[in-house]
C-alpha positions in Angstrom: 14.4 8.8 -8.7 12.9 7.0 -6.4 9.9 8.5 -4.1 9.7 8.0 0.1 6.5 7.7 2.3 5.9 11.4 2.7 5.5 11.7 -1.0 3.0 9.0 -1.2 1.0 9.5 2.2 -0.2 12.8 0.8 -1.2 11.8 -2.3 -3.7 9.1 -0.9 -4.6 10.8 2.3 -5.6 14.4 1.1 -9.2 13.1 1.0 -10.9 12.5 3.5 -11.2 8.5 3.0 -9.4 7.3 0.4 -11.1 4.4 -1.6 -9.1 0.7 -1.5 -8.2 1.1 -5.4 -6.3 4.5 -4.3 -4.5 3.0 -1.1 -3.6 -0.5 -3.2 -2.4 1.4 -6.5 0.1 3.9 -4.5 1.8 1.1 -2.6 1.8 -1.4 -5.5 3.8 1.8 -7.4 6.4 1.9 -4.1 6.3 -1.7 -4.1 7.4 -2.5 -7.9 9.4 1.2 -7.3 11.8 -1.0 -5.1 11.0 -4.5 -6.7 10.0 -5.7 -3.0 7.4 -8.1 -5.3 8.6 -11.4 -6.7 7.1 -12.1 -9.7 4.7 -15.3 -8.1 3.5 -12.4 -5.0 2.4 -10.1 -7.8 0.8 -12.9 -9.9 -0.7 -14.1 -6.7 -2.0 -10.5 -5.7 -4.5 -10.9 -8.4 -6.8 -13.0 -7.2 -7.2 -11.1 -3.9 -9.7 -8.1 -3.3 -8.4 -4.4 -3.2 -8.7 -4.5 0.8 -6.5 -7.5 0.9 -4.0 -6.3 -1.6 -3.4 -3.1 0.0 -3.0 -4.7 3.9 -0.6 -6.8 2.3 1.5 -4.9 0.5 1.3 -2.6 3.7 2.7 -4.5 5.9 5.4 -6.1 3.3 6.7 -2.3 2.6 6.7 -2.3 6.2 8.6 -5.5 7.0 11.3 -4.1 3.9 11.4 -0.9 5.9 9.8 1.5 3.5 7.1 2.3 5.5 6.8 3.0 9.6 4.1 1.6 11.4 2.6 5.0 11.7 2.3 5.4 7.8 0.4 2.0 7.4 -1.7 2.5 10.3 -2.1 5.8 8.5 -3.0 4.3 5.3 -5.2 1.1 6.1 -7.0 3.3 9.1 -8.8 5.0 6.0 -9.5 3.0 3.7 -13.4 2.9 2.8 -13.2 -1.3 3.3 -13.3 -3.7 5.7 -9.6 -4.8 6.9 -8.5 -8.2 8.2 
């Protein structure tokens, strides 16, 4: 069963500002939950910070059309981090 945004958005945005780890973790799980990762992204995404892996994999989802522009806007906006 695979979940949608709305199950994930709640689960990283009930507090008030969810850390990077939080953000990154939930859309790596969509992310491999759709294999939207090739095996040389994933092995790349390990050598990045949490910020960076979680902007990316953002706006992938969103390119793949599993996420709207609203729900990463939703999801990077509050992340405790800097973004790029």
């Amino acid at each position: 069963m695979h979940r949608t945004s709305e199950d994930i958005l709640p689960e990283i945005t009930d507090r008030q500002r969810p850390g990077a780890d939080d953000v990154a973790s939930a859309l790596l799980n969509l992310a491999i939950r759709h294999q939207t990762l090739s095996r040389e992204e994933a092995r790349e995404l390990v050598k990045w910070d949490l910020v960076t892996i979680a902007e990316y994999l953002a706006l992938l989802l969103e390119q793949r059309g599993l996420l709207s522009a609203d729900d990463v806007c939703e999801m990077l906006g509050g992340t405790n981090g800097p973004c790029h």
